[in-house]
C-alpha positions as CSV (number, residue, x, y, z in Angstrom):
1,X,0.0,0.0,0.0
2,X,1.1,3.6,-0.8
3,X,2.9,5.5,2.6
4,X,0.6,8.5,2.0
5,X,-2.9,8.9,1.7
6,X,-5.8,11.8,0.9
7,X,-7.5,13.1,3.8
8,X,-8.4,16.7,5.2
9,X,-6.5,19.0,7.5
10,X,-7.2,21.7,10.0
11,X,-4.5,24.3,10.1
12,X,-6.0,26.7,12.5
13,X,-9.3,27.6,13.8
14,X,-11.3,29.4,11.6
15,X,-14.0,29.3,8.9
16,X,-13.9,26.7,6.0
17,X,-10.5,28.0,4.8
18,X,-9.3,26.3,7.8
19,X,-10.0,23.2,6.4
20,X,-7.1,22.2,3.4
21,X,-7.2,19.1,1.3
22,X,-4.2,17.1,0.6
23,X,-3.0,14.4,-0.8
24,X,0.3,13.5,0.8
25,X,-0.5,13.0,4.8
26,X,1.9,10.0,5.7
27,X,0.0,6.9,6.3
28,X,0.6,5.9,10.4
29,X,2.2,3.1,10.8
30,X,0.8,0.9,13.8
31,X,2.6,0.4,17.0
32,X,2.2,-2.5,19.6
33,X,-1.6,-2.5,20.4
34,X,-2.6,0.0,17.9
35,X,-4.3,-0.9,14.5
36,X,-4.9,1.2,11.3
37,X,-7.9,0.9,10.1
38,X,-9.1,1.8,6.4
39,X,-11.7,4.6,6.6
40,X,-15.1,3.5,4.7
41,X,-17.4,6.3,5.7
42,X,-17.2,9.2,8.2
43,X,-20.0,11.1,9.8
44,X,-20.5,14.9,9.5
45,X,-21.1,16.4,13.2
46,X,-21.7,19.7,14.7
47,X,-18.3,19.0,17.1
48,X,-16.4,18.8,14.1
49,X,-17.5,22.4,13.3
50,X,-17.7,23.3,16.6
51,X,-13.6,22.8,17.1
52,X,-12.9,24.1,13.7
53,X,-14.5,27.5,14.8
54,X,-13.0,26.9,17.9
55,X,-16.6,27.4,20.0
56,X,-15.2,25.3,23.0
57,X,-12.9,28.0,24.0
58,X,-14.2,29.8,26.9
59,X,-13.4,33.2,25.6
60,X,-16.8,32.1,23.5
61,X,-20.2,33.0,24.8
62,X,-22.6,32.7,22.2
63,X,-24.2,30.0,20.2
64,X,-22.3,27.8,18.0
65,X,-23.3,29.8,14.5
66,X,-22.0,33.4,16.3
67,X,-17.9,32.7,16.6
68,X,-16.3,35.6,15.4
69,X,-13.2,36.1,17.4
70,X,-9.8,34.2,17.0
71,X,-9.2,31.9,20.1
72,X,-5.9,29.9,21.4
73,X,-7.8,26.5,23.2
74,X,-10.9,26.0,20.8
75,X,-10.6,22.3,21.4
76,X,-12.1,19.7,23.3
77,X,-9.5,19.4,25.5
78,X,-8.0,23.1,25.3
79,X,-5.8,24.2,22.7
80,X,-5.4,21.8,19.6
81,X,-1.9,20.7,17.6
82,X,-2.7,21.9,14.4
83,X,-2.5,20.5,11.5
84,X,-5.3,18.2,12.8
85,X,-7.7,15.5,10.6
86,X,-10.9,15.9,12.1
87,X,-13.6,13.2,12.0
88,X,-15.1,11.5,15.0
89,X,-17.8,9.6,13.3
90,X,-15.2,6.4,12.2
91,X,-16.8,3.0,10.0
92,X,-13.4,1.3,8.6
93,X,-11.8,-1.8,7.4
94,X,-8.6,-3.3,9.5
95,X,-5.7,-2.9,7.3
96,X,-2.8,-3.2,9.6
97,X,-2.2,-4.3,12.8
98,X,0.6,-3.8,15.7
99,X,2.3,-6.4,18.1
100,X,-0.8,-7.7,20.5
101,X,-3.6,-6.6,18.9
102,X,-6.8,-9.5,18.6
103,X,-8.5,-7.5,15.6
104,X,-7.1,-9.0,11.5
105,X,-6.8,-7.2,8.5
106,X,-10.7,-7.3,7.3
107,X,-12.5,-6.8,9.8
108,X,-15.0,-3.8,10.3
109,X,-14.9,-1.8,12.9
110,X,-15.6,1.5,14.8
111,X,-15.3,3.1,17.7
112,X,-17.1,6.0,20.1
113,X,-15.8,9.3,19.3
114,X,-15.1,9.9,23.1
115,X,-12.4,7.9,24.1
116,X,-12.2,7.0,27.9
117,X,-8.7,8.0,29.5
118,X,-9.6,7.8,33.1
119,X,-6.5,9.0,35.3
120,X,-5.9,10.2,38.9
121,X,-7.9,12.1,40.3
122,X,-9.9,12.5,37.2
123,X,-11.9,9.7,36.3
124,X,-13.7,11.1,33.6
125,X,-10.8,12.0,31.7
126,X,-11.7,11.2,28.0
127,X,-9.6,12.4,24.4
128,X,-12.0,13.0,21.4
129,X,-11.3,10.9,17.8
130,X,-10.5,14.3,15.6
131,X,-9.6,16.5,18.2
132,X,-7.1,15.6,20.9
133,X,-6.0,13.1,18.3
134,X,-6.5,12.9,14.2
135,X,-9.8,11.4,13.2
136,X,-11.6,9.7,10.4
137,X,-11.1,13.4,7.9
138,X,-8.8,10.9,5.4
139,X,-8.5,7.3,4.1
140,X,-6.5,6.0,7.1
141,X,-7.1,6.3,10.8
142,X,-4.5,5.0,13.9
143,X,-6.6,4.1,16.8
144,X,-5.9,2.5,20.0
145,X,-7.2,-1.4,19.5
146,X,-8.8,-1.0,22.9
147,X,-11.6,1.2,21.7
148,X,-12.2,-0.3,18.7
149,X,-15.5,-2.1,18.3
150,X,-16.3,-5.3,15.6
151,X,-19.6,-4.3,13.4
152,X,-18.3,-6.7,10.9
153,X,-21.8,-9.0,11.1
154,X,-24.1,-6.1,11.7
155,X,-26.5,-5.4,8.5
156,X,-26.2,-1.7,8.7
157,X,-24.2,-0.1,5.3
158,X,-20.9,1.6,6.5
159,X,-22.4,5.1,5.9
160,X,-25.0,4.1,8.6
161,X,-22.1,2.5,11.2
162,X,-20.8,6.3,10.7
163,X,-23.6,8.1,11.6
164,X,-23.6,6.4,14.8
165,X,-20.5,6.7,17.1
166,X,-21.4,10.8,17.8
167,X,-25.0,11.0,17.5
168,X,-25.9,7.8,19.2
169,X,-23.1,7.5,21.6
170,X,-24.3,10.8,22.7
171,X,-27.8,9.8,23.0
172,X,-27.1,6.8,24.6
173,X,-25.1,8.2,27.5
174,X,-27.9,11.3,28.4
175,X,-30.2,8.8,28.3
176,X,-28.1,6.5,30.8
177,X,-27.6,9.3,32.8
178,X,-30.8,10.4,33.2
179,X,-32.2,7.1,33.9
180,X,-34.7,6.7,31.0
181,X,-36.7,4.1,31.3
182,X,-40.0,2.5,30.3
183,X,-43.2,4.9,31.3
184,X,-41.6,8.0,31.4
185,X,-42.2,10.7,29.7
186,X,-39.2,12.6,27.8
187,X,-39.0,15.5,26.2
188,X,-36.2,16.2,23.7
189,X,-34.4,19.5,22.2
190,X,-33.0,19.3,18.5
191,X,-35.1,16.3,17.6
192,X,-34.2,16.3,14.1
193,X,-31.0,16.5,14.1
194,X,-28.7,13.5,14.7
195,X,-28.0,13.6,18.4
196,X,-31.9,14.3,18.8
197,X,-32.9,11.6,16.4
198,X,-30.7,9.1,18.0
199,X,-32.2,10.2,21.7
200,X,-35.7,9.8,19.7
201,X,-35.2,6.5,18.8
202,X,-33.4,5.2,21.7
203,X,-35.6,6.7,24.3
204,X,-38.5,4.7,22.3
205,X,-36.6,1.9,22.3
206,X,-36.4,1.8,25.9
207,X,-39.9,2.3,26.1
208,X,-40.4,6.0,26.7
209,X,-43.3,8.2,25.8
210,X,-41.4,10.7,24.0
211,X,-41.8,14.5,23.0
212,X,-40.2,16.0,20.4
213,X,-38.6,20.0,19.8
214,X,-38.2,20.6,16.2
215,X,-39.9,22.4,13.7
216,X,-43.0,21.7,11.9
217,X,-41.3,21.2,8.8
218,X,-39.5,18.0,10.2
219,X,-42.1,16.8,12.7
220,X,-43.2,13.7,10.6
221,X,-39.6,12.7,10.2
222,X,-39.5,12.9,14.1
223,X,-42.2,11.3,15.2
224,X,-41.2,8.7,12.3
225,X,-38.3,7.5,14.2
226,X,-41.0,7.5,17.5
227,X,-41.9,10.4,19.1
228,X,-45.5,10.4,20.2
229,X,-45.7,14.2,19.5
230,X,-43.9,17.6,18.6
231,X,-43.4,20.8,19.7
232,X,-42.9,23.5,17.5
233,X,-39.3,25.7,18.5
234,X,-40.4,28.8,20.3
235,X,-43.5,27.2,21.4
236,X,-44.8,27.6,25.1
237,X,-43.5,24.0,26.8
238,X,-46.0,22.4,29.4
239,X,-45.1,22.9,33.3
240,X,-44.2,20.0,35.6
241,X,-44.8,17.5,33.0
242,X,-41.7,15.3,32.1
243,X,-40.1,12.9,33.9
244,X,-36.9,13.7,31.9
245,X,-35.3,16.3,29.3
246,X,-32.4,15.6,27.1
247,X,-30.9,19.2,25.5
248,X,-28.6,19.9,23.0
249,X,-29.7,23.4,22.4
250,X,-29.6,25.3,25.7
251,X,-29.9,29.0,24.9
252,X,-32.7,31.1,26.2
253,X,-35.3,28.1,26.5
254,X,-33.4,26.9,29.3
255,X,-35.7,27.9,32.0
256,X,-38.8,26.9,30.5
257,X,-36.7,23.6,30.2
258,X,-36.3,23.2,34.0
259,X,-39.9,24.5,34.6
260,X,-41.2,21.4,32.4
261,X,-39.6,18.9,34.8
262,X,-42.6,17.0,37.0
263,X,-40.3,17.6,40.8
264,X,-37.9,15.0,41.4
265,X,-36.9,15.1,37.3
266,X,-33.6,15.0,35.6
267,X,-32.4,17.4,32.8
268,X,-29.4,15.7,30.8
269,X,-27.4,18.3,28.4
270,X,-24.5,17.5,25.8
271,X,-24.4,20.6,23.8
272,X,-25.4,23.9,23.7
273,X,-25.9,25.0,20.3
274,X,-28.2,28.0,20.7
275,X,-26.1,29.3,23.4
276,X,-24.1,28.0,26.6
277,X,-25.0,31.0,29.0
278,X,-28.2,30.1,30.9
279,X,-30.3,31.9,32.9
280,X,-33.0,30.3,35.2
281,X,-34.5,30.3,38.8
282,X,-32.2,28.1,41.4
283,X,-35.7,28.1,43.4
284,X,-37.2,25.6,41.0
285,X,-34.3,23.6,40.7
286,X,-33.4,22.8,44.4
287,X,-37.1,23.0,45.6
288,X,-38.5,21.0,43.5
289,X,-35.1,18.2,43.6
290,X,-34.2,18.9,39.8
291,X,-30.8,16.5,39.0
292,X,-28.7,18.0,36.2
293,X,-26.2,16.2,34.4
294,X,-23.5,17.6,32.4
295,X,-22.9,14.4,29.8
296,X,-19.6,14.1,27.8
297,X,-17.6,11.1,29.3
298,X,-19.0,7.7,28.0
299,X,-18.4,4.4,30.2
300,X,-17.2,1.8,27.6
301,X,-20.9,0.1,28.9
302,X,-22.8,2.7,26.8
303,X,-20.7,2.6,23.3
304,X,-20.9,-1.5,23.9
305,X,-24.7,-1.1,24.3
306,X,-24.7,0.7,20.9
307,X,-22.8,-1.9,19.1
308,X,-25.0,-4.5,20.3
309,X,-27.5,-2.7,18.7
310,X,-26.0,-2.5,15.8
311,X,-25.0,-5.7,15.0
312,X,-28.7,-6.8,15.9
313,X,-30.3,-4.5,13.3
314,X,-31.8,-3.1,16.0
315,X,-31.1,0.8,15.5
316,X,-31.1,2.6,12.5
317,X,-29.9,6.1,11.3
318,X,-31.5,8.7,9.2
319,X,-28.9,8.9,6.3
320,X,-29.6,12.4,4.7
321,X,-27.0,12.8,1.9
322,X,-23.8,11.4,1.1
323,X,-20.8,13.5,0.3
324,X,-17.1,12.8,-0.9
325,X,-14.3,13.2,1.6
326,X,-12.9,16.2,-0.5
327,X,-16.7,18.1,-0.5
328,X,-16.5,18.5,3.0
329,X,-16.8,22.5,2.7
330,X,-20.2,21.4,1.1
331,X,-21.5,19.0,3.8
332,X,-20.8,21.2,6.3
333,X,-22.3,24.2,5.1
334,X,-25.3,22.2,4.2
335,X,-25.0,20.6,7.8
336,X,-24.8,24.3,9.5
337,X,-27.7,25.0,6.8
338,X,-30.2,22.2,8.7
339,X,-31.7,21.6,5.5
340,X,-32.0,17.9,5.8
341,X,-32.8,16.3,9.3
342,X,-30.5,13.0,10.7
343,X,-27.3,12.8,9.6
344,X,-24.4,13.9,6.6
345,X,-21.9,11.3,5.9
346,X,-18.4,11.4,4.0
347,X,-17.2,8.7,2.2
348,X,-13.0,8.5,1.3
């Protein structure tokens, strides 16, 4: 096989120029326990964009389509080594392995996009796929054989295997954390896009009553993938009624999120994109015994739920559109767009 491959780099953080195309990254070569794994498909996300505009940085204070400032530590993890491939949505082929590793060339795999790294006195430590370490943006990807997955028997396409590790690995662990289970009632922000059509399905799965925020344009394709109902965005949400909310919008609805709890509810967040300064009433929190759960650290349990899942046939992601690796400036403006509800999906 060649020693260099195609793939995509971030140079800086910034708008799309940011984001260069080239065709002579040297392909990794695997050490003991690591594996390089041919890239089949990669999923487009919001955290991809997110770091690329550099949004993480605390300097930042508005929602995630308002960064106009340069910033140092836009990443994940604080400041980025640049040039970094991005890409935490990974669907491959083994191609090579390193001493000790169980996984052969052939075999399909993936991984979550948050990758445990538990240390002392930090047991949530965790590096992201694409940011604290280069990602699925180009043919070839080096990843740590502990936190790859086998998908090779599951029926899903590759394009669907790479619409899951972000969006449902995401879903998954807000819906662990808040304790979702069957008969409650759940209410979800962002439904149609791919973190709230994962939670959709999922909390449905589980056998939630569930209740959808999107708008009315894409309120079929929610309450396709099982919500019970919809709620326009903007529109007045019912007090006291849900046993559970899972957000990935924040913003100014915030308060009128913790006001919908029944007392004794739990409000799980993972993103923020209409804004991460929040405003609301501490009264109605701690009076009324509100949990909240910031979400970001995944317990290898909930990714190895998901690929149980998968291999049964028993989830399913809205594909949107296709794209090839070198239109990413395309899919991401289409994805920043929200033209088309689930997910975007590069192919190499």
């Amino acid at each position: 096989m060649s020693r260099t491959m195609q793939g995509v780099y971030l140079t800086k953080h910034g708008g799309p120029e940011a984001l260069e195309w080239r065709d002579d990254i040297p392909v990794p070569v695997p050490g003991p326990g690591q594996v390089l794994v041919r890239v089949a498909a990669a999923g487009v996300n919001n955290t991809d964009i997110n770091t690329r505009i550099g949004w993480y940085s605390s300097e930042v204070t508005g929602a995630t389509d308002s960064v106009d400032q340069d910033v140092e530590a836009g990443g994940w993890g604080g400041a980025l080594a640049f040039p970094r491939i991005q890409g935490g949505d990974l669907c491959g082929i083994v191609e090579e392995v390193g001493e000790g590793v169980g996984f052969e060339p052939g075999q399909r795999v993936t991984c979550p996009i948050n990758l445990p790294r538990s240390r002392p006195g930090h047991p949530q430590g965790f590096i992201a796929l694409g940011s604290e370490m280069d990602g699925a943006f180009a043919q070839y990807c080096l990843v740590q054989a502990d936190d790859l997955y086998d998908v090779t028997t599951s029926p899903l396409s590759d394009e669907e295997i790479a619409a899951i590790p972000c969006a449902f690995g995401t879903a998954e662990n807000l819906l662990t954390r808040a304790g979702v289970k069957a008969g409650h009632r759940v209410l979800i922000t962002g439904a149609s896009g791919g973190v709230g059509l994962a939670a959709v399905q999922l909390a449905t799965l589980r056998g939630a009553t569930v209740t959808g925020v999107t708008s009315s344009t894409k309120a079929e394709i929610v309450q396709g993938q099982g919500a019970v109902e919809t709620l326009d965005r903007g529109a007045p949400l019912p007090k006291h009624t849900y046993d559970c909310v899972i957000d990935v919008v924040g913003g100014p609805a915030w308060a009128d999120l913790i006001l919908a709890l029944k007392p004794g509810g739990h409000y799980a967040v993972s993103g923020a994109i209409a804004g991460p300064m929040v405003q609301a009433d501490l009264r109605e929190i701690y009076l009324r015994d509100i949990t909240i759960h910031g979400c970001t650290h995944q317990t290898p349990e909930v990714f190895g739920r998901l690929v149980a899942l998968m291999n049964a046939g028993r989830i399913r992601p809205l594909i949107s559109k296709t794209y090839p690796l070198g239109d990413i400036k395309v899919a991401q403006a289409d994805f920043e767009a929200k033209a088309f509800a689930g997910k975007l999906v590069l192919i190499p």
